[in-house]
C-alpha positions in Angstrom: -24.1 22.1 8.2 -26.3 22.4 5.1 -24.3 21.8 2.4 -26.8 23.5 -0.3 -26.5 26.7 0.9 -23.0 27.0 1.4 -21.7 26.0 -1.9 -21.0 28.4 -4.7 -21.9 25.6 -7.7 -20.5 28.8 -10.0 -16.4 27.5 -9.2 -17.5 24.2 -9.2 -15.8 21.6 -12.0 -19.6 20.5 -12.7 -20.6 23.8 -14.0 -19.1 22.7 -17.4 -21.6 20.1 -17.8 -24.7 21.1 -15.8 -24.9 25.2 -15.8 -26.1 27.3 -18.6 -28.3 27.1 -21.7 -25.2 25.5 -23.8 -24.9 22.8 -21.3 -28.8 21.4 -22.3 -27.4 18.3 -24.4 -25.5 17.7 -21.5 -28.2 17.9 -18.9 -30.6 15.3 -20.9 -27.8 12.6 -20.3 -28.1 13.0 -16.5 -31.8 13.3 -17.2 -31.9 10.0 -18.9 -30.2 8.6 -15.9 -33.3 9.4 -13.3 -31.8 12.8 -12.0 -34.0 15.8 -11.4 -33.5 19.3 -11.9 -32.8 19.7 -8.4 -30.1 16.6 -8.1 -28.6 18.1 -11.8 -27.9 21.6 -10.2 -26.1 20.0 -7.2 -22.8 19.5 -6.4 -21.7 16.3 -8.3 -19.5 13.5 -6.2 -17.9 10.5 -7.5 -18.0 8.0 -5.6 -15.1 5.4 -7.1 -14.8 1.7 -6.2 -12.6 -0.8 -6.8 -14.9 -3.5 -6.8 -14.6 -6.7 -8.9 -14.7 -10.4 -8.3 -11.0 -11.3 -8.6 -10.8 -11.6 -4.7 -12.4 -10.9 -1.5 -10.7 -7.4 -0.3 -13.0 -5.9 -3.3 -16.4 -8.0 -3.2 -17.8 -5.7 -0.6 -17.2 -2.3 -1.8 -20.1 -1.9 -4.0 -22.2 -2.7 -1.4 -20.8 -0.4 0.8 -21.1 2.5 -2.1 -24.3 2.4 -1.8 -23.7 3.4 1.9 -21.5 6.4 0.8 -24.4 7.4 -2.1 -27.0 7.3 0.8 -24.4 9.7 2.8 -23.8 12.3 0.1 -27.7 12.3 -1.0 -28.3 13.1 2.4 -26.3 16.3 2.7 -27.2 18.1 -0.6 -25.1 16.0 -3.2 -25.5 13.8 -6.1 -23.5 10.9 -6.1 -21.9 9.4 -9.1 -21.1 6.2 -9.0 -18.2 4.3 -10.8 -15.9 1.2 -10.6 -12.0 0.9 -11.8 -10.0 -2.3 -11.9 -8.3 -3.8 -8.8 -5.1 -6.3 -9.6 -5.3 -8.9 -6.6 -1.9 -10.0 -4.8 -2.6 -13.0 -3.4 -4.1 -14.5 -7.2 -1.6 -12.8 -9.2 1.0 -13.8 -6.5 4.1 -16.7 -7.7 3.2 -16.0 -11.4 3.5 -13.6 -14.5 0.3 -12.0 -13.5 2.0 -10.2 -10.6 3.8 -8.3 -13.0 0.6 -6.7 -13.3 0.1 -5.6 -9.8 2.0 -2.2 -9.5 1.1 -1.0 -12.7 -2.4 -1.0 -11.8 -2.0 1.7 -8.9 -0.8 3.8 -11.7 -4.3 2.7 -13.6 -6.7 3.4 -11.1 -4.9 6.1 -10.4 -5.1 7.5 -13.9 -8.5 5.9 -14.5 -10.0 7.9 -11.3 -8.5 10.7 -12.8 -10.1 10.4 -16.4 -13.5 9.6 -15.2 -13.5 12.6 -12.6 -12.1 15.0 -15.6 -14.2 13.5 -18.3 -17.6 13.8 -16.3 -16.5 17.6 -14.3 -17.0 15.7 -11.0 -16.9 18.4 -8.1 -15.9 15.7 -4.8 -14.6 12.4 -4.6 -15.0 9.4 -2.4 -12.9 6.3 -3.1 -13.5 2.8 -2.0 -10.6 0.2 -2.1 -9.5 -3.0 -0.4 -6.3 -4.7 -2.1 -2.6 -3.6 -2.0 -2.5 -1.3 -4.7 -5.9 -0.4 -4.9 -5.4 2.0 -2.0 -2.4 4.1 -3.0 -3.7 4.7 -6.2 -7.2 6.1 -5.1 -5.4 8.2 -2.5 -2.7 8.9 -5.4 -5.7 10.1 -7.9 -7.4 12.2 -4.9 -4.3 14.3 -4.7 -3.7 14.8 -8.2 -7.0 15.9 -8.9 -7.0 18.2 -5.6 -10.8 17.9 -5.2 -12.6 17.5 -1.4 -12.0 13.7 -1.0 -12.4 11.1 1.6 -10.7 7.6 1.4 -12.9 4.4 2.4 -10.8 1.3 3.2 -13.1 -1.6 2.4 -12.3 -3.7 5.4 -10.2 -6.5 6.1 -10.7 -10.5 5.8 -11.7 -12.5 9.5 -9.1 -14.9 10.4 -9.8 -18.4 9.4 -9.1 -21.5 12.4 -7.4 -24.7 11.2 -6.9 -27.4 13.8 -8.2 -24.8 16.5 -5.7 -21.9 15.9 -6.7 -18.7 14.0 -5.1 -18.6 10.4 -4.3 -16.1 7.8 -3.2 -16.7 3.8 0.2 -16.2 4.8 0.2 -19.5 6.7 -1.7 -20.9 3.5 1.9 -19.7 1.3 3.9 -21.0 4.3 1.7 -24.2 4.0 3.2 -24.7 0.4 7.1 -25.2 1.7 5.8 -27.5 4.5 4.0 -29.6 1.9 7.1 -29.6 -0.7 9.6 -31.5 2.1 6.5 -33.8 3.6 5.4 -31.6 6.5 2.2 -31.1 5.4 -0.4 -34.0 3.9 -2.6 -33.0 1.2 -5.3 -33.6 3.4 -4.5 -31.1 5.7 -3.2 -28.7 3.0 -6.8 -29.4 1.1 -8.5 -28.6 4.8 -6.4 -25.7 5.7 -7.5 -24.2 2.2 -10.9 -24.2 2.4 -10.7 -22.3 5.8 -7.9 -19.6 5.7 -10.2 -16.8 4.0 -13.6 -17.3 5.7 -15.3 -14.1 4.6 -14.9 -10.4 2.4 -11.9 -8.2 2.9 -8.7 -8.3 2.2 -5.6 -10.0 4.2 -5.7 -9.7 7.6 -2.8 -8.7 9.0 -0.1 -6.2 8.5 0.3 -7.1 5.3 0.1 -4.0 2.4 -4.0 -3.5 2.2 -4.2 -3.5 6.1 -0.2 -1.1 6.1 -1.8 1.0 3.4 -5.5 1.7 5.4 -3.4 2.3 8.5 -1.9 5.0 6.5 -5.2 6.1 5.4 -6.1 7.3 8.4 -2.6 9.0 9.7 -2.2 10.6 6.7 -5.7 12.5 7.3 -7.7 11.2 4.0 -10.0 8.6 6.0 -12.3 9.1 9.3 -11.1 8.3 12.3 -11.2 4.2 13.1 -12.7 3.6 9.3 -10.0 1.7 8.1 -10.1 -0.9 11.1 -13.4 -2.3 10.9 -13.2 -6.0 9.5 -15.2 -5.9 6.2 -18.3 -8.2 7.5 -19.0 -6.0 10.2 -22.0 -3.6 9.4 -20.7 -0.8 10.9 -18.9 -0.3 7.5 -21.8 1.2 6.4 -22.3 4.0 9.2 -18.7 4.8 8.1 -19.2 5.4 4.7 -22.3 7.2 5.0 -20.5 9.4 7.2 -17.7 9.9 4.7 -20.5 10.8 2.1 -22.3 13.4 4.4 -18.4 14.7 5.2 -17.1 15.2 2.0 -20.1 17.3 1.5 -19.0 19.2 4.2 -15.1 19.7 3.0 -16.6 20.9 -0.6 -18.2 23.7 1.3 -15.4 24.5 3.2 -13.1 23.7 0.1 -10.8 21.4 2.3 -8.8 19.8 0.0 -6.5 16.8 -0.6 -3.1 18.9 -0.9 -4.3 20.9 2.5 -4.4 17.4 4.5 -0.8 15.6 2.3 1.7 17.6 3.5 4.9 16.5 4.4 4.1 16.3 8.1 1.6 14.4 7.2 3.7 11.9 4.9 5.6 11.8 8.4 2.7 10.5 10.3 1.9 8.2 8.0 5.7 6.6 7.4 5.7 6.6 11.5 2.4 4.2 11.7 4.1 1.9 9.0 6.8 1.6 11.2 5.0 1.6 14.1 2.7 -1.3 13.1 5.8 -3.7 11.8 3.8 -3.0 8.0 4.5 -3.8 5.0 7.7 -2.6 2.9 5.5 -1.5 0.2 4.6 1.7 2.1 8.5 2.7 0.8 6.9 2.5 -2.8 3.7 3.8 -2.1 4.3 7.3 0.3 6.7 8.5 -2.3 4.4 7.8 -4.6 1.6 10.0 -3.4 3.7 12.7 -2.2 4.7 12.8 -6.1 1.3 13.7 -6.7 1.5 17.3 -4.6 4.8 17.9 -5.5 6.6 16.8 -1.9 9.7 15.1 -2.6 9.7 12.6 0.1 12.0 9.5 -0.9 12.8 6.1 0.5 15.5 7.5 2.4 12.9 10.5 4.0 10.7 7.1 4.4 13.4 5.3 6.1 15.2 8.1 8.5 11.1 8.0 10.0 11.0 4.5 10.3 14.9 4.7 12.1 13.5 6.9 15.5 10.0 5.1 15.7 9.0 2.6 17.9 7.8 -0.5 17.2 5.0 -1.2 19.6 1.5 -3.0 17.5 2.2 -6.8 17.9 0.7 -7.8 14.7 1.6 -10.5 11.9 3.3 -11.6 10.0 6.1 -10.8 12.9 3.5 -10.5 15.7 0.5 -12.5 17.5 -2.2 -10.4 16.0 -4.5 -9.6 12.7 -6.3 -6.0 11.9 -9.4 -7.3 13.9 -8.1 -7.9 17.1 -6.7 -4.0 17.2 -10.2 -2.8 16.0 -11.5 -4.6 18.6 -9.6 -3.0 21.2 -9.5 0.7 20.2 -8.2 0.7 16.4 -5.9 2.7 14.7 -6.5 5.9 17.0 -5.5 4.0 20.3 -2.0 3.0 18.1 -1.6 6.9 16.8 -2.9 8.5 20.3 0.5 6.6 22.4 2.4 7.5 19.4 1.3 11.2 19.8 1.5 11.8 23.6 5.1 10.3 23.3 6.1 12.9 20.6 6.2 10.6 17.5 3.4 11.9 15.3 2.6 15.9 14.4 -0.5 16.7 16.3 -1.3 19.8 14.3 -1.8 18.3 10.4 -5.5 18.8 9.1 -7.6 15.7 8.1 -10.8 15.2 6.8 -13.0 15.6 9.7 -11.8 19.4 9.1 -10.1 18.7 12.8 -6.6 18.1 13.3 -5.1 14.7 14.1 -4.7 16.1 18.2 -8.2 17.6 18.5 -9.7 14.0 16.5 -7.5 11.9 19.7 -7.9 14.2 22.1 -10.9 12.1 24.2 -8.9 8.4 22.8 -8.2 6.9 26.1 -5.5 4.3 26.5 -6.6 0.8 26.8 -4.5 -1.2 29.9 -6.5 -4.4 29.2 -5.0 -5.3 26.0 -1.5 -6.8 24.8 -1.9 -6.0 20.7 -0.3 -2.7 21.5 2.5 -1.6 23.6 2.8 2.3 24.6 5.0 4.3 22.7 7.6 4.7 25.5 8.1 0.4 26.7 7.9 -0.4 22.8 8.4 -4.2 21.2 11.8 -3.0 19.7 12.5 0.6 20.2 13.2 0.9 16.4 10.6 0.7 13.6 9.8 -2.8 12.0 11.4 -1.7 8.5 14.7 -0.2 7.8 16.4 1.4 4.6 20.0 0.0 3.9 22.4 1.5 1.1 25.7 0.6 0.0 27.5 -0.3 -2.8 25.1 -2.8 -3.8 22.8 -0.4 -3.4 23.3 3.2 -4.3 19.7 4.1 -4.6 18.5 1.9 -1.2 16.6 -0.7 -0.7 14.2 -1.7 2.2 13.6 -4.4 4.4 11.4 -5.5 7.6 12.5 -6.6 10.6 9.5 -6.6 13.1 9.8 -9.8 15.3 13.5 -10.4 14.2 15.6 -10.2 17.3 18.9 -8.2 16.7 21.3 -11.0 16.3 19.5 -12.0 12.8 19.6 -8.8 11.9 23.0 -9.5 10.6 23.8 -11.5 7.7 26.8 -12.1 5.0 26.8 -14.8 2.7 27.9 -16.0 -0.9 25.4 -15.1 -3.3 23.4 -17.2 -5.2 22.1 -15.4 -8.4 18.6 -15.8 -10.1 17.5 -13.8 -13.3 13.7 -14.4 -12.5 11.9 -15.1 -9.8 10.6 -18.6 -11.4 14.2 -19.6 -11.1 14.7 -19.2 -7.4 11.8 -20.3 -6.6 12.0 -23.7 -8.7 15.7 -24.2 -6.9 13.9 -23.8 -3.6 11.1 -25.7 -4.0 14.0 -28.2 -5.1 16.3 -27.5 -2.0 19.3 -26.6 -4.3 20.0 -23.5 -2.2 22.5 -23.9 1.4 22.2 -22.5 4.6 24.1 -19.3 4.5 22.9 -18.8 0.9 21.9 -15.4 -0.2 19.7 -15.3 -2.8 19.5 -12.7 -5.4 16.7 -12.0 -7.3 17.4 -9.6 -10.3 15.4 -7.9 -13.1 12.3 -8.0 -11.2 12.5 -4.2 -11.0 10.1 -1.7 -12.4 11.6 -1.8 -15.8 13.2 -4.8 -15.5 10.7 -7.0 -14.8 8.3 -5.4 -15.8 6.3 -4.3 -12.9 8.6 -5.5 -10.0 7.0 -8.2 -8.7 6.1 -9.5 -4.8 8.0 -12.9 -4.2 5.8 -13.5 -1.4 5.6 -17.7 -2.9 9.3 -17.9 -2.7 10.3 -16.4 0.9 6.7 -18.2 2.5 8.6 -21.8 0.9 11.4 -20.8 2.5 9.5 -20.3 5.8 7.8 -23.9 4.8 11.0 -25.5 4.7 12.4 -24.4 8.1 14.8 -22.3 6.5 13.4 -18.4 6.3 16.3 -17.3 8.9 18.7 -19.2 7.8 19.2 -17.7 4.3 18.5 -13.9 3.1 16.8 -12.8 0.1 17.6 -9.9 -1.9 15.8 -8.5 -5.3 15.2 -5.3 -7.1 11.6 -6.3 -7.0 9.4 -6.3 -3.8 8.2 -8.4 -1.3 4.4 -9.2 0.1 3.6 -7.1 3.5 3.1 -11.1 4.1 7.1 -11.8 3.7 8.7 -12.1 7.4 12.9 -12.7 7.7 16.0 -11.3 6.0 14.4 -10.2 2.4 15.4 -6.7 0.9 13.7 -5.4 -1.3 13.9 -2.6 -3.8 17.5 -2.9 -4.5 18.2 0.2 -6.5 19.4 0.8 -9.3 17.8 -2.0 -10.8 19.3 -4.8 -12.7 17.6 -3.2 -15.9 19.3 -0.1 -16.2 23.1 -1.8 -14.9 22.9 -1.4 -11.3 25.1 -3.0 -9.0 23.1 -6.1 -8.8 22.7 -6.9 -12.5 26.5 -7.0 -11.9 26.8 -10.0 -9.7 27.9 -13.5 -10.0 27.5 -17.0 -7.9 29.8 -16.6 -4.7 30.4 -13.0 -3.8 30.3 -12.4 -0.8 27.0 -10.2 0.4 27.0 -8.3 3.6 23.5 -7.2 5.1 23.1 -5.3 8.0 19.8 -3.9 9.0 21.3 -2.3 12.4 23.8 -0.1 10.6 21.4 0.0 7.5 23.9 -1.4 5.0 23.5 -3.6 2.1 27.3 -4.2 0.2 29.2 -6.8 -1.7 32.9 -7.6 -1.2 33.9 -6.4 -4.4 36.2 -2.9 -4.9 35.0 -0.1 -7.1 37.4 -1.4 -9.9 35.5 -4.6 -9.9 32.4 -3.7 -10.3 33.5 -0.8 -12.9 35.2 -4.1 -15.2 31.8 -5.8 -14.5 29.9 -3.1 -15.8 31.8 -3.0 -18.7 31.2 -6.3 -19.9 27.5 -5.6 -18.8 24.8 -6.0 -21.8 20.9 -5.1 -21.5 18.5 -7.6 -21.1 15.4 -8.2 -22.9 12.1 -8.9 -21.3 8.2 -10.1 -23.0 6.9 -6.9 -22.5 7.7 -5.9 -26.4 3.4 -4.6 -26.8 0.7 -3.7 -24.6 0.1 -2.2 -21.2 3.2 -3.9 -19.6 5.8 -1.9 -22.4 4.2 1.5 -22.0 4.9 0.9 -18.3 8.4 0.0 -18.8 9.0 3.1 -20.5 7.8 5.5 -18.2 8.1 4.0 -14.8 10.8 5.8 -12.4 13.0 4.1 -10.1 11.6 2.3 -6.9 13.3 5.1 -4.5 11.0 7.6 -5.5 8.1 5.8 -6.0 8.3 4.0 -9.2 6.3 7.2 -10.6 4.7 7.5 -14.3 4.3 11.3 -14.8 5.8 14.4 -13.5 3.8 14.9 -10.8 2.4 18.2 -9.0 5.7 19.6 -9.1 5.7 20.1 -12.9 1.5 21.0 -12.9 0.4 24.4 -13.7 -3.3 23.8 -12.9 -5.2 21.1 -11.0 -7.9 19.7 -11.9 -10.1 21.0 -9.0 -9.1 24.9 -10.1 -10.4 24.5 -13.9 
């Protein structure tokens, strides 16, 4: 299709700033810039990348931008290029910087937003690679409802220590070894310098690699896009496709809103669950269904993850990393068993303009591979994450039990309470925790903490130590896609605002059980209501700056941990102005 003469530039956001003799000021800007009077009176795409150096999942996206801006020049468009901020788990991990992580999905969300409105930007591709990065582009492509496509910047090769493939996870593990004498420095100096060997972000099922699965099963990224390992030049083909595409989707006026509907949340929740992935995705699909005004919860989130299968043997519970399912048949081979066994909804729309059936209709299973089972002689015939409630708590919470046979999916235990996660971590790293212990990890929560940190450096010690299934884990903050054994997360209401777990003390009894999907205390309702009583806010450090405007607007974790209203509440979107 030619783009240039199917495109009516006249309903166009980029009319405001490129169309009429009033809009001359605006036109010697772009003129300044290099464009000519052709590339000023085309469509105008933004092409929006996370890229920084704060990590490897984002050193490769500007590069590959360049791959989109080749894509979209080729079919009619102008390209726009422009970078927002990316805050990197695995550095901010174990420290006060990871209170910084989930607020930035909220601003590149809003930042994607602001430049697109600020500049009357008609399309939208999005680059990201790191944990949040990719829920807030995808977050800002449905709030602004313009054509978009989503461009997963690839994950990281596996490293080999001692001739075995590693990942950073066994890095954090590495840590808890080396704490009790397992490890020598020498080895924990070698195994350093070799866990990350090249660009992209974590490697297995962890949230970048959950999220980018998602990508594609929710219909905002081309089909086997988001599998590609970030060194691999086919990267490029892929995002110069996604630049001629969205091209394409602006002349049909395909639009973000048409693809995120609430089958298509479905899909997506069923590959998280599916592909053992991370926990996050219970923060994350809420969160961009918030933006098109879908109410889809962690309990919708959960009752998917209940009736699917889990099948993709992939860490942190599994054998495998993101590579090794690229490499035989990607994300399509996982979603086309899923569909011919009645788990996904063949008929939701996605960015290829073709529906999710028609774009598998010619996958063809591969028998010569053991990374993933059919849909119908799964690993577990139950997804790898599960939502518990009870009167601990009310709101839910979420954890993952890929790999975990069903006998430690039970656990009760005295509680041992934390108010930080520095605390715990400090009493693990100093073994004055017992087997049978669970630990409680409180104000940590959106508000609470603020920003609800990942504990990824406290369960991995754990692991370390030998004893990740002999204790549980349970906080109102997260847990890193990395985190494997019994740790909920998400424990809602949050300590913050009095819930349950704000209320405990040293000894009560705590009762998980991911089978029934329970999470309770051994304390009666009049307990807890004399507890709450004599319950008292906390302070926090956030008293100025980003962090405290966060706290003041961020929702609870089971719908998201949303900042704004959301699409619900919108009268006109951005793409209609």
């Amino acid at each position: 299709m030619d783009a240039r003469h199917t495109i009516d530039k006249s309903k166009l956001p980029s009319r405001y700033v490129t169309e009429g003799p009033a809009r001359a000021p605006h036109r010697s800007y772009l003129y300044a810039m290099g464009l000519t009077r052709e590339q000023i009176h085309q469509p105008l795409v933004g092409v929006a990348s996370c890229w920084n150096e704060a990590a490897p999942c984002n050193i490769s996206l500007m590069r590959q931008a360049q791959a989109v801006k080749k894509g979209v020049a080729a079919a009619a468009g102008t390209p726009r290029e422009f970078c927002t901020i990316t805050v990197t788990d695995g550095i901010a991990m174990g420290h006060r910087g990871m209170r910084a992580s989930l607020p930035s999905r909220e601003v590149i969300a809003d930042s994607v937003e602001l430049t697109m409105r600020g500049h009357a930007y008609d399309a939208l591709v999005g680059l990201a690679g790191c944990d949040k990065s990719l829920p807030g582009m995808m977050m800002a492509m449905v709030r602004l409802n313009v054509p978009s496509i989503f461009i997963y910047g690839g994950s990281i090769l596996p490293g080999t220590f001692k001739g075995r493939p590693v990942t950073v996870q066994d890095l954090f593990e590495a840590v808890g070894k080396h704490s009790v004498g397992a490890m020598s420095d020498d080895d924990l100096d070698e195994l350093e310098q070799v866990a990350c060997p090249s660009a992209g972000a974590c490697g297995a099922q962890f949230t970048a690699n959950t999220m980018a699965t998602v990508s594609e099963a929710i219909g905002l990224a081309l089909p086997y896009s988001a599998g590609a390992p970030a060194p691999y030049e086919i990267r490029d083909k892929f995002c110069a496709a996604a630049g001629e595409m969205v091209m394409d989707l602006l002349a049909r006026n395909i639009r973000p809103r048409d693809i995120v509907t609430r089958k298509a949340l479905e899909n997506a929740a069923t590959v998280v669950a599916a592909s053992g992935g991370s926990t996050n995705a219970a923060l994350h699909l809420p969160a961009i269904a918030h933006e098109a005004g879908i109410a889809f919860d962690l309990f919708d989130v959960a009752e998917i993850f209940k009736r699917t299968p889990y099948i993709a043997d992939l860490k942190p519970g599994g054998r495998y990393v993101a590579k090794d399912l690229f490499e035989v048949g990607g994300i399509p081979l996982l979603m086309k068993t899923l569909l011919d066994h009645g788990f996904l909804h063949g008929d939701c729309l996605t960015v290829t303009g073709r529906t999710i059936a028609e774009n598998l209709a010619k996958v063809a299973w591969n028998p010569d591979q053991d990374v993933v089972r059919q849909a119908n002689t799964p690993i577990t015939p139950t997804g790898g994450v599960v939502g518990l409630k009870g009167n601990l708590a009310p709101e839910g919470a979420i954890v993952k039990v890929a790999g975990m046979p069903p006998d430690r999916q039970v656990f009760s235990g005295p509680a041992r309470v934390f108010d930080n996660e520095e605390a715990c971590f400090a009493a693990v790293q100093n073994r004055q925790y017992k087997e049978g212990d669970v630990l409680v990890i409180r104000y940590e929560g959106p508000k609470g903490g603020p920003g609800m940190r990942e504990m990824l450096a406290t369960t991995a010690a754990l692991y370390g130590q030998g004893m990740g299934d002999k204790v549980a884990l349970i906080t109102d903050g997260r847990f890193s896609g990395a985190t494997r054994g019994f740790c909920v997360g998400h424990v809602g209401p949050e300590a913050a605002v009095g819930g349950p777990i704000g209320l405990l003390k040293d000894g009560d009894v705590i009762r998980l059980d991911a089978i029934q999907g329970i999470l309770a205390v051994d304390l009666s309702d009049e307990e807890l209501a004399e507890r709450r009583k004599a319950w008292t806010p906390r302070g926090n450090e956030a008293t100025s700056g980003y962090l405290w405007k966060y706290a003041q607007t961020v929702g609870p974790a089971v719908t998201g941990a949303v900042t704004h209203p959301g699409g619900a509440q919108e009268t006109l979107a951005y793409a209609d102005i």
